[in-house]
C-alpha positions as CSV (number, residue, x, y, z in Angstrom):
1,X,0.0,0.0,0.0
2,X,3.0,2.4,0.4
3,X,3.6,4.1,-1.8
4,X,5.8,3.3,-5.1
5,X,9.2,4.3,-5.7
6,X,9.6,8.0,-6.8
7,X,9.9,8.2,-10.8
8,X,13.3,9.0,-11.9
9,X,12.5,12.3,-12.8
10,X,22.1,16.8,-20.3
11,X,43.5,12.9,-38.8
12,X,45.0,15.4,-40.5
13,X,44.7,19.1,-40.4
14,X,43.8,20.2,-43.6
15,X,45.0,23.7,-44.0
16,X,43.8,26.7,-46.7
17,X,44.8,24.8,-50.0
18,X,41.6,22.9,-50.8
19,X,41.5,22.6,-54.5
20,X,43.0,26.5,-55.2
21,X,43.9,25.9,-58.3
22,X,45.2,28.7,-60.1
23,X,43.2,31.3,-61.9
24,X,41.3,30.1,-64.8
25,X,38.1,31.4,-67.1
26,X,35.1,29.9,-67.5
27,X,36.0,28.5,-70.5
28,X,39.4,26.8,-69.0
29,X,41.6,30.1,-70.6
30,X,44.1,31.5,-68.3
31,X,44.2,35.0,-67.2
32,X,46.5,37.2,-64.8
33,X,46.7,35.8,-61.4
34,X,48.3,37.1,-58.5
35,X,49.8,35.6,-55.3
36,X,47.7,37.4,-53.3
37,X,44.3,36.8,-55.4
38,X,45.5,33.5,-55.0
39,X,45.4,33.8,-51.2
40,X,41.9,35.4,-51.4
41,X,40.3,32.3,-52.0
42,X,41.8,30.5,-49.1
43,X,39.7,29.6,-46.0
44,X,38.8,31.9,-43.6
45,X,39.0,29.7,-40.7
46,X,41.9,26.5,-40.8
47,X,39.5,23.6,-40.4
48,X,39.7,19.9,-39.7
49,X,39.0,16.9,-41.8
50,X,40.1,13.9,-43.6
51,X,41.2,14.2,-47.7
52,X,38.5,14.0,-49.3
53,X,37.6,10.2,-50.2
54,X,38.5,8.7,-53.3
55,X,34.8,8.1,-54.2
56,X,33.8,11.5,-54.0
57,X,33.8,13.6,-57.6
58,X,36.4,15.2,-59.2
59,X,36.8,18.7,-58.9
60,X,38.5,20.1,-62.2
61,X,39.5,23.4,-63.0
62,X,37.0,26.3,-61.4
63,X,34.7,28.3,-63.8
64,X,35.2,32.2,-63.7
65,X,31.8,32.3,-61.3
66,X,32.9,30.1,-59.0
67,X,36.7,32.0,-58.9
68,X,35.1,35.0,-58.4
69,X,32.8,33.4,-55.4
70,X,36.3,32.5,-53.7
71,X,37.3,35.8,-53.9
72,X,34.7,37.0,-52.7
73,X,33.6,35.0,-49.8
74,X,37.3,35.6,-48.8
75,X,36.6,39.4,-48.9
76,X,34.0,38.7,-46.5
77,X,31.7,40.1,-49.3
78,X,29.2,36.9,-48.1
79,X,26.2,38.3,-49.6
80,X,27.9,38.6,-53.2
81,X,29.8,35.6,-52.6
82,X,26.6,33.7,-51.9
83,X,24.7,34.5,-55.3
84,X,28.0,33.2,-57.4
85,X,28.1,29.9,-55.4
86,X,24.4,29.5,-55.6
87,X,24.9,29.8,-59.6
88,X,27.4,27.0,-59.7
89,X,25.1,25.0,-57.8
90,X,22.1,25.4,-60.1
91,X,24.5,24.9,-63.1
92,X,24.8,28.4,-64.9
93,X,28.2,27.0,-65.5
94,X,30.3,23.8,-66.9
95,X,31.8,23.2,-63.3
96,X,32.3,19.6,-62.8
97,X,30.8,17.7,-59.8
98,X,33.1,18.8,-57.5
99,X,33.6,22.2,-57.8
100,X,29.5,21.7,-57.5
101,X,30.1,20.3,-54.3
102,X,32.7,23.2,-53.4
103,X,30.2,25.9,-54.4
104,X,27.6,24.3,-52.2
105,X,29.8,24.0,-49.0
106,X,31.2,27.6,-49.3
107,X,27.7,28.7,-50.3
108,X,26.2,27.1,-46.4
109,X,29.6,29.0,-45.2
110,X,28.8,31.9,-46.6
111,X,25.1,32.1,-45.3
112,X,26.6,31.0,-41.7
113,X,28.5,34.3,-41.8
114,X,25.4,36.3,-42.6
115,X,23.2,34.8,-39.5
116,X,21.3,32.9,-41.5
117,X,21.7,29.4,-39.4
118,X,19.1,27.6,-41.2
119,X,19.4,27.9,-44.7
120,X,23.2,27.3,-43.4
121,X,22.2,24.0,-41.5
122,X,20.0,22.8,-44.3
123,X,22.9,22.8,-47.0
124,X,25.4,21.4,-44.4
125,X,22.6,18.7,-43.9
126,X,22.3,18.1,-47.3
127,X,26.5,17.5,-47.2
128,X,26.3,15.2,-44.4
129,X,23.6,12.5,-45.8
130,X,26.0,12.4,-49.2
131,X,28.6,11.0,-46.9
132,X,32.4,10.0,-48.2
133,X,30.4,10.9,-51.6
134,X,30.8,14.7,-50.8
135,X,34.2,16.2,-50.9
136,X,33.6,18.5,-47.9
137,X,31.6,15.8,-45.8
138,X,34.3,15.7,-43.1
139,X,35.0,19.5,-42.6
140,X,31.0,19.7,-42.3
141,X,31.6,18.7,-39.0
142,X,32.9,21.0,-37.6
143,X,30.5,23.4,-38.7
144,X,27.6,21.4,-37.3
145,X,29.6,21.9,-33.8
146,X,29.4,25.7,-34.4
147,X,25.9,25.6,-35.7
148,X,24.9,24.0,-32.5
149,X,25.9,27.0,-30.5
150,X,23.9,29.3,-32.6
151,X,20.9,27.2,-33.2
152,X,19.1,25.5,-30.5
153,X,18.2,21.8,-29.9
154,X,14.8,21.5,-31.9
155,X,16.2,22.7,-34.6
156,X,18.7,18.8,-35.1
157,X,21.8,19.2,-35.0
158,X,22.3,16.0,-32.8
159,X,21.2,13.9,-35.5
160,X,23.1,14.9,-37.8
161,X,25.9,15.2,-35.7
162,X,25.3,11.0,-35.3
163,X,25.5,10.3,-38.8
164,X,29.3,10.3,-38.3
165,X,31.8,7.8,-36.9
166,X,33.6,8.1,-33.8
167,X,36.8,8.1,-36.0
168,X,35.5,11.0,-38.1
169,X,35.2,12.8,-34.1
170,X,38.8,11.5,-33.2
171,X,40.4,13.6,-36.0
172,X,39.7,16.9,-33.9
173,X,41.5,15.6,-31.0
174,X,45.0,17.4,-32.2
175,X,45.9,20.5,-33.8
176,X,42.9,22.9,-35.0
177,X,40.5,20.7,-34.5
178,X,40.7,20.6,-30.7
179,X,38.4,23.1,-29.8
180,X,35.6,21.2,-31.1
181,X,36.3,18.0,-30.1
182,X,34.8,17.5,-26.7
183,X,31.5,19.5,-28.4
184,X,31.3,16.6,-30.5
185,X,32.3,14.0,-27.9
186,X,29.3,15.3,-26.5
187,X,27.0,16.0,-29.6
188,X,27.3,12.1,-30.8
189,X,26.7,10.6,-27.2
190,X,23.1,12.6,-26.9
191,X,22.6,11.2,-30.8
192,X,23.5,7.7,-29.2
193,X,21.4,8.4,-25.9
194,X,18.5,9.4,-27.9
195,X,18.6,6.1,-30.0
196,X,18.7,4.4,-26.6
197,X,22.4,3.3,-27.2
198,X,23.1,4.0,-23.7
199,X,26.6,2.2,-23.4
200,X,27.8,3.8,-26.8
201,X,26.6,7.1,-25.3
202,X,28.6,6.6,-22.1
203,X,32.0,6.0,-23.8
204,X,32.2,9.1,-25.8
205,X,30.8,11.4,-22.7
206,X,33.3,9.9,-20.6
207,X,35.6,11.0,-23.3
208,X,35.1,14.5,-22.5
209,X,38.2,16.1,-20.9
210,X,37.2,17.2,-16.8
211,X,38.7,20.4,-17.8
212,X,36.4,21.2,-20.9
213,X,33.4,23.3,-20.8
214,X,31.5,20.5,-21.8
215,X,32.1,17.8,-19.2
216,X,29.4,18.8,-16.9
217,X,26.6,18.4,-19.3
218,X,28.3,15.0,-21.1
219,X,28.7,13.9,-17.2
220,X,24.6,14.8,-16.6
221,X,23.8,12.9,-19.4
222,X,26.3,9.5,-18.2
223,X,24.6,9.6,-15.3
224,X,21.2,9.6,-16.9
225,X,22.1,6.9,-19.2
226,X,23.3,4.9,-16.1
227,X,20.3,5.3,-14.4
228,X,18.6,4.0,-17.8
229,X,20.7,1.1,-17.5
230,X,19.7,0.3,-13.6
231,X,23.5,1.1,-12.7
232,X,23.2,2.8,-9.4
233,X,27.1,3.2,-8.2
234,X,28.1,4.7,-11.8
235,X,25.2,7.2,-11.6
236,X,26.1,8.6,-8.4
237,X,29.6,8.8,-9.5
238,X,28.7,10.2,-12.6
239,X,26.5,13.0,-10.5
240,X,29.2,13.6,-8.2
241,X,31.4,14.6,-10.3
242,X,29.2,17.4,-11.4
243,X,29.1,18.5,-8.2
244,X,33.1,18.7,-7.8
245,X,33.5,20.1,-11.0
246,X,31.4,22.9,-10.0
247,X,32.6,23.8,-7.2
248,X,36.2,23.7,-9.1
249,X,34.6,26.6,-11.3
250,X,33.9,24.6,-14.5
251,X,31.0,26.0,-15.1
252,X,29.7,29.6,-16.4
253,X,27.9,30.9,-13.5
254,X,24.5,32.1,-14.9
255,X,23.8,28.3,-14.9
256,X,25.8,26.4,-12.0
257,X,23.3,26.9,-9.2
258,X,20.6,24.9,-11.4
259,X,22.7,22.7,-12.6
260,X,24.0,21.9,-9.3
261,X,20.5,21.3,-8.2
262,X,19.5,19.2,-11.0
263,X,23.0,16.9,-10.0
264,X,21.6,16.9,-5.8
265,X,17.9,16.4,-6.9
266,X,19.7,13.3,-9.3
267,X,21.2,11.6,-6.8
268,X,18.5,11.8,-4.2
269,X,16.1,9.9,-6.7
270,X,19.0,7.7,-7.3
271,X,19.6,7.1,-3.7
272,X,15.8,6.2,-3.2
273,X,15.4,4.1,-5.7
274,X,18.3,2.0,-4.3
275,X,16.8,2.2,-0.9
276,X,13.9,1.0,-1.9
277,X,14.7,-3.1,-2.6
278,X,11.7,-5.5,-3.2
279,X,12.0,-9.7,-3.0
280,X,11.1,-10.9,-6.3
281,X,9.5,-14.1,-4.8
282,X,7.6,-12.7,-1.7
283,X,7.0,-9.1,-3.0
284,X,8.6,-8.0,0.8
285,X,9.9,-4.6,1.0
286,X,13.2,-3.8,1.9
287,X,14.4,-0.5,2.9
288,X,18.2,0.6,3.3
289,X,17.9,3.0,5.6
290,X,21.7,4.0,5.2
291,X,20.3,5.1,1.4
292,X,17.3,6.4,2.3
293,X,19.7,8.7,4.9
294,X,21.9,9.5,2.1
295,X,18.5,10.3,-0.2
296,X,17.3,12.7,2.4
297,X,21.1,14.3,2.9
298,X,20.9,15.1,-0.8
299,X,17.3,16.6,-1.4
300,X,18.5,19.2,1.7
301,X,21.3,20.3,0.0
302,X,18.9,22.1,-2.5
303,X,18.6,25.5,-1.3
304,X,15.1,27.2,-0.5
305,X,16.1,29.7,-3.1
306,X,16.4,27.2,-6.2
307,X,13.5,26.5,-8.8
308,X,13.7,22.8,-7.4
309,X,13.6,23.5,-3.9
310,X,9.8,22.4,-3.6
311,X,10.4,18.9,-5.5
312,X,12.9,18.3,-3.4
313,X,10.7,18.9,0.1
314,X,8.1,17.0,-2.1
315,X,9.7,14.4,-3.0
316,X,11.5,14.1,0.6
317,X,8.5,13.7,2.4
318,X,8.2,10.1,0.5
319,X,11.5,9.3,2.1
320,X,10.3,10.3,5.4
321,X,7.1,8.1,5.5
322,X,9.3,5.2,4.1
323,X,11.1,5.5,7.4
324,X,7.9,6.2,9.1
325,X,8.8,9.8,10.2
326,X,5.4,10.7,10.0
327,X,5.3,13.8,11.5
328,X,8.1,15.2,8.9
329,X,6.5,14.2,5.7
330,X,3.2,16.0,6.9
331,X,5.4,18.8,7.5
332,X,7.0,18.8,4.5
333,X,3.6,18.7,2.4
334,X,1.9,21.9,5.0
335,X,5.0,23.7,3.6
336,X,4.4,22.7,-0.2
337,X,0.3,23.9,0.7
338,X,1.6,27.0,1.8
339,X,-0.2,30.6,0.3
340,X,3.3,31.2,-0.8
341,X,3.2,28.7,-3.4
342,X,-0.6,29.2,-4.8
343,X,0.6,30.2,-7.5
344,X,3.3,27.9,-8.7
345,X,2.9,24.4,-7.1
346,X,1.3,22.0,-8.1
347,X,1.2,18.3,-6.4
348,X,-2.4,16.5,-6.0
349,X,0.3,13.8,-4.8
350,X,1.0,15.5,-1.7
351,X,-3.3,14.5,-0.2
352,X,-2.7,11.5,-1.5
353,X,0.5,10.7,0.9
354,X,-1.5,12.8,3.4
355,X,-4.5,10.2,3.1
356,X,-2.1,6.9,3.5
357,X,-0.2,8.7,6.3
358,X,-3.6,9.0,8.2
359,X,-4.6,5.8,6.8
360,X,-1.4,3.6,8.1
361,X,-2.1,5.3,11.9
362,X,-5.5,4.2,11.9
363,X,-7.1,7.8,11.6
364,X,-9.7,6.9,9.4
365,X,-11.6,10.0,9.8
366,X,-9.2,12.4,9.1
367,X,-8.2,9.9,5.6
368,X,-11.8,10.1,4.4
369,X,-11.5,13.9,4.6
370,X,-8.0,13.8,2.9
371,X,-10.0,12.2,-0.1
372,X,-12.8,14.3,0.1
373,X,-10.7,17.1,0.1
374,X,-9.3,16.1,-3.0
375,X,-11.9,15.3,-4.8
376,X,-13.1,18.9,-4.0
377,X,-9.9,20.2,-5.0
378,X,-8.8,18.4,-8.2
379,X,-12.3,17.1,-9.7
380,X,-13.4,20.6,-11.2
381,X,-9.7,20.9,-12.6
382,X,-9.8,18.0,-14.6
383,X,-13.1,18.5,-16.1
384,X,-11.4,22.0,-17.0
385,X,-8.7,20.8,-18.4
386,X,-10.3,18.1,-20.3
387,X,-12.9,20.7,-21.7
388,X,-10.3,22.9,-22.6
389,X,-8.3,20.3,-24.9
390,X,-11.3,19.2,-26.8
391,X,-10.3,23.2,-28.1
392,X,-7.8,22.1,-29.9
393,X,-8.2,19.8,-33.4
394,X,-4.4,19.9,-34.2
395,X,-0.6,20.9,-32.9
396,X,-0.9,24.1,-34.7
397,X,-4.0,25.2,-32.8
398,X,-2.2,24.2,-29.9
399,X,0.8,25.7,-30.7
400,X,-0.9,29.1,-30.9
401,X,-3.0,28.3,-27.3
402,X,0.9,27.7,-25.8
403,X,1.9,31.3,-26.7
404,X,-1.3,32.8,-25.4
405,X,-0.6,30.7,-22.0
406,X,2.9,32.0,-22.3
407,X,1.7,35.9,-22.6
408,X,-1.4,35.6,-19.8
409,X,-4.2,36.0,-22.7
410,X,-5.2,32.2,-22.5
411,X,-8.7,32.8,-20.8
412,X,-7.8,30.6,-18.1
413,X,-9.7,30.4,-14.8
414,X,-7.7,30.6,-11.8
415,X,-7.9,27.2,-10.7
416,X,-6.0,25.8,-13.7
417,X,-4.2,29.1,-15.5
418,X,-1.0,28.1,-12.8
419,X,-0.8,24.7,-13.5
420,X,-1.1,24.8,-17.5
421,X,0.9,27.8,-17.3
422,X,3.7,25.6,-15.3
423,X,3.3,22.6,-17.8
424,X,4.2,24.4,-20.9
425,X,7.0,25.9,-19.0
426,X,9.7,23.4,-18.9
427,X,12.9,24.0,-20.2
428,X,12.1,22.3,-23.6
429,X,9.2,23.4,-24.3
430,X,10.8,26.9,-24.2
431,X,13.9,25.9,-26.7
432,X,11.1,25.1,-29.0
433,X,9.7,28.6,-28.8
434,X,13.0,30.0,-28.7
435,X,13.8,28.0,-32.2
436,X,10.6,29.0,-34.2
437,X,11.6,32.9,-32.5
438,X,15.0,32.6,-34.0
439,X,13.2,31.4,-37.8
440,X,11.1,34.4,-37.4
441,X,14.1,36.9,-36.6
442,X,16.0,34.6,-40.5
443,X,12.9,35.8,-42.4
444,X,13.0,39.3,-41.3
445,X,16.3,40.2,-42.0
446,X,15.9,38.7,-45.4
447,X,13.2,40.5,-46.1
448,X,15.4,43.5,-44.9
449,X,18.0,42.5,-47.0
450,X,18.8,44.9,-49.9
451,X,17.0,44.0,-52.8
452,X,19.4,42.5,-55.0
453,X,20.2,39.7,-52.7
454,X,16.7,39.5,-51.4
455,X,15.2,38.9,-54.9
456,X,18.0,36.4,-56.3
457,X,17.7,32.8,-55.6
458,X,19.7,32.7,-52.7
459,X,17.1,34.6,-51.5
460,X,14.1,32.7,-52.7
461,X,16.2,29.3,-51.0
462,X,16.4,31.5,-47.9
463,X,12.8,32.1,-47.7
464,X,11.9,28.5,-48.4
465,X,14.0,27.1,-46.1
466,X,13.0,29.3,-43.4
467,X,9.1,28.7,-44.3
468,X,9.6,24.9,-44.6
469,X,11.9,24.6,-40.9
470,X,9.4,26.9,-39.3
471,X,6.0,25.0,-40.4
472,X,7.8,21.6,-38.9
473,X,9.4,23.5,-35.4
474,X,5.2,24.9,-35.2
475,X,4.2,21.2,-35.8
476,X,6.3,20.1,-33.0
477,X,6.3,22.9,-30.7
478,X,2.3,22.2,-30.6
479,X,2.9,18.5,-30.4
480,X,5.0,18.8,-27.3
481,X,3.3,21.1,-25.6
482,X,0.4,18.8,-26.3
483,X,2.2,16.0,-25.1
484,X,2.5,18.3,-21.5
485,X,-0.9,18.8,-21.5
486,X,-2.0,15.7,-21.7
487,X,0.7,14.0,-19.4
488,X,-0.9,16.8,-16.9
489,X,-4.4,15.2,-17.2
490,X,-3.2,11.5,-17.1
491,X,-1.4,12.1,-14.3
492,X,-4.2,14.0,-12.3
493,X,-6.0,10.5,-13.3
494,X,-3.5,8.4,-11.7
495,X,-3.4,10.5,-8.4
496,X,-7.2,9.9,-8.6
497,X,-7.2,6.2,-8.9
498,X,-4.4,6.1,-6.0
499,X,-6.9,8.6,-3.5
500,X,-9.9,6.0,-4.7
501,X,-7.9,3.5,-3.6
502,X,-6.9,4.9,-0.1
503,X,-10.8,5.5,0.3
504,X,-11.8,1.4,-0.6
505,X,-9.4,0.4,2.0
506,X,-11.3,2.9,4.4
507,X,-14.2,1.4,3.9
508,X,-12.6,-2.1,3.7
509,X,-11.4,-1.3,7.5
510,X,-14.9,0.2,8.8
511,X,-16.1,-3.4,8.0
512,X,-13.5,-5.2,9.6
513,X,-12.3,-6.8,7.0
514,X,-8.7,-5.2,6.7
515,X,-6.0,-8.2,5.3
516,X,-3.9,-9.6,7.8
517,X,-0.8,-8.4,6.0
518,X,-1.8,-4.4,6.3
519,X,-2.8,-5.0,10.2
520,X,0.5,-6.3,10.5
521,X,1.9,-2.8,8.8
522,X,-0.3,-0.7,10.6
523,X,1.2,-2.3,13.9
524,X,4.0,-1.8,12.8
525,X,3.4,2.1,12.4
526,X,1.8,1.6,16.0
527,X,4.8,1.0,17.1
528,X,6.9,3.7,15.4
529,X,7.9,6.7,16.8
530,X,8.2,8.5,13.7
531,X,4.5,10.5,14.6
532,X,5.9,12.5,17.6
533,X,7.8,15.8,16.7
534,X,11.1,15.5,18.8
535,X,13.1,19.0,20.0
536,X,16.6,18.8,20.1
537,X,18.5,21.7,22.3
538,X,19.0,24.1,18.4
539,X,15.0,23.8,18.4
540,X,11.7,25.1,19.7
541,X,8.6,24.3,19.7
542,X,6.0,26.9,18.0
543,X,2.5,26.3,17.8
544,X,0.9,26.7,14.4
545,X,-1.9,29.4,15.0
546,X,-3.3,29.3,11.0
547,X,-0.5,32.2,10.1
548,X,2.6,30.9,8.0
549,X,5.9,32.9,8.3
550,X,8.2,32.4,4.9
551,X,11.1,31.7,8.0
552,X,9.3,28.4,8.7
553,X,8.6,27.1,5.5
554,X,10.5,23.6,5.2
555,X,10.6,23.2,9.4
556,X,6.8,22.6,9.8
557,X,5.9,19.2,11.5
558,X,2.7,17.9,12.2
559,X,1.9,15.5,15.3
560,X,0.4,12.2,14.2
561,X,-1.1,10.1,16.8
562,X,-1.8,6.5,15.8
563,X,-4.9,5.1,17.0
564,X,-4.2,1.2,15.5
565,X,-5.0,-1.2,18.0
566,X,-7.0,0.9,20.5
């Protein structure tokens, strides 16, 4: 009847001289050429990646256009630049495959320089499903790694990031390369963690240097894919070294507080999970208490400051009625009901606990109210919620509802506005928003472009690409945020069948006919001590008179007398 375990809740340098090959016409004819017009059309930035493989085309002399698109890109004349590679691409000219090829990796270069990511991302996309067949497949790489830092998640650089080998990563461990290496590392373990390669993932983020930027996000994510796994020991390794490596300063720190949190709030559910161990023949609980100890050391190290501090309480108070300190996990959930939190909490849960609490010390009455209560509470919600998703026919209605819940114009009532609003707040759901802004901001600077890039067909493959990426990051934004949505109502549904369930065995005691095996638990909660709020010399003892001070919050206990037996 106790409750269930809490749900476990981130090679050769190749240097400037690819293919320069002197200064010819379109027509193959030789004109005047200078060293330094030679130079022009090197790279502007030294980058990494095998000689191009013998499968992939041959390049042959450059047409004029193409010339003149080198020269130009190097004179960081992108826009200019981008129209001359975009006319080799479509064929103007008699440039063989590979100079093709060439035009179409310094035309994605080219549209990197002038902000526009996803026409940018879409050509190097293009590159990396041609594989060894493209001349420039392997130098794409590395500007997938600095696309990622421009675009966000949604928009899938991961993916493609995962269409390459680990050997095509381990070139950019020496040399230029370097700075991108542990990016990459990182980039292909979350494209093996999201294909549920969890092993595969692990290797590379282990990869990641302790000293790189990146290690505390490829460390999250090892410990996640641990915990995937059911590996216990190497996940709280895996979240203690987060910890260490922000308190050595490895972190920027805008973000170490959270993600210091997130690494705490990890290895308390980690902890938990391990204390909680079940026979498989008998279905007997066992609980560790030296892990449940270590469970309740870790969700206190949250500060009452942090975005996580009320899961953590929340989530605590489990712990506490697993050891059957009553009397702290009702504190712990008067805190969480607290006016202060109204607005932003959220955790039907918490009567639910409430109910078996009362429940497992034999105070019947006061669990019958505990479901009434939240009946009261939660039934009308549901019914709202439900009425308000029947709204919505598809993800792009949705999508639209999620930005009026995100500026206040949702025509929400107040018993539900706070909890939606919450819902389609996470973390994800907001990179979505931010990737469809960030499309948005593409299109208008193209269409502030001056006209003669505007109106050539760079411009027309701007716009489509633009169009085309934002239609599918709508389509998902609304699908996720859907998904949210109706996770919140299915949910709500589960915390209702558990508080159903606390009420039948109510009414299963008030007729005597209570199993053998829950009298024996319930005498075993007679005999706890756990009820009885204890005062150590650093404490006192203050009376809760209906008022709460934001001092208390996280200290309130609550007396619970059992009555099994009498």
């Amino acid at each position: 009847m106790r409750h269930s375990t809490v749900a476990l809740k981130l090679a050769s340098v190749q240097t400037l001289a690819l293919v320069v090959v002197g200064c010819l016409g379109a027509a193959g004819v030789a004109y005047p050429c200078s060293r330094a017009s030679a130079e022009d059309m090197a790279f502007d930035l030294k980058e990494t990646g095998q000689p191009a493989a013998t499968s992939a085309p041959a390049e042959g002399p450059p047409s004029e256009t193409l010339a003149n698109g080198l020269r130009l890109y190097q004179g960081k004349r992108y826009p200019e630049a981008s129209v001359q590679f975009q006319r080799v691409i479509e064929g103007e000219t008699q440039d063989a495959a590979g100079n093709k090829q060439k035009a179409q990796f310094f035309l994605a270069k080219s549209l990197y320089q002038l902000q526009y990511y996803q026409s940018a991302l879409a050509i190097f996309d293009e590159i990396s499903q041609l594989g060894k067949g493209h001349l420039f497949y392997d130098q794409t790489l590395q500007w997938l790694a600095q696309l990622a830092t421009q675009l966000p998640e949604p928009a899938g650089i991961i993916e493609k990031v995962g269409r390459y080998d680990v050997a095509a990563i381990e070139q950019f461990n020496q040399g230029e390369g370097k700075p991108f290496y542990a990016q990459l590392l990182y980039l292909q373990g979350r494209s093996k963690y999201a294909q549920g390669e969890f092993e595969q993932a692990i290797s590379l983020f282990e990869k990641v240097p302790s000293s790189n930027k990146w290690y505390v996000q490829a460390k999250m994510f090892a410990g996640i894919s641990h915990i995937r796994l059911r590996q216990a020991r190497p996940a709280i390794q895996a979240f203690r070294s987060i910890i260490d490596a922000i308190d050595e300063g490895k972190l920027d720190a805008d973000e170490e507080d959270r993600v210091k949190d997130l690494a705490w709030l990890s290895l308390a559910r980690v902890y938990y999970t391990a204390a909680n161990k079940v026979d498989d023949e008998t279905g007997d609980r066992q609980v560790d208490g030296k892990l449940l100890g270590a469970a309740v050391d870790a969700w206190s190290r949250i500060d009452t400051g942090s975005e996580y501090w009320l899961d953590a309480l929340f989530e605590g108070s489990f712990a506490f009625f697993l050891a059957d300190e009553f009397s702290r996990a009702l504190g712990n959930v008067h805190t969480i009901f607290s006016p202060y939190f109204e607005k932003t909490s959220y955790y039907p849960e918490a009567l639910v606990l409430k109910a078996v609490v009362f429940f497992y010390n034999c105070q019947m009455e006061n669990a019958s109210a505990m479901v009434s209560t939240f009946h009261e509470r939660y039934d009308p919600v549901q019914n709202e919620l439900q009425a308000k998703l029947a709204q919505f026919k598809d993800n792009e209605s949705f999508y639209k509802f999620l930005l009026q819940v995100r500026e206040g114009d949702a025509n929400l009532s107040p018993s539900i506005a706070p909890i939606v609003s919450s819902a389609l707040s996470d973390r994800t759901v907001l990179r979505h928003l931010e990737y469809v802004k960030q499309l948005e901001g593409e299109e208008k600077r193209l269409k502030d472009a001056p006209p003669a890039f505007k109106n050539s067909s760079v411009g027309a493959r701007i716009l489509q690409d633009s169009a085309l990426a934002k239609s599918f990051a709508v389509e998902q934004a609304g699908d996720l945020a859907r998904g949210r949505y109706n996770r919140l109502i299915e949910s709500l549904q589960e915390y209702m069948n558990q508080i159903d369930a606390v009420d039948l065995e109510v009414a299963t005691f008030e007729r005597g006919q209570l199993s053998q095996a829950m009298q024996d638990q319930q005498v075993t909660a007679d005999r706890a001590a756990g009820g009885h709020v204890e005062v150590d010399e650093e404490h006192q003892v203050w009376p809760f008179d209906g008022e709460y001070w934001r001092d208390e919050l996280g200290f309130y206990r609550q007396q619970v007398t059992s009555k099994c037996g009498r």
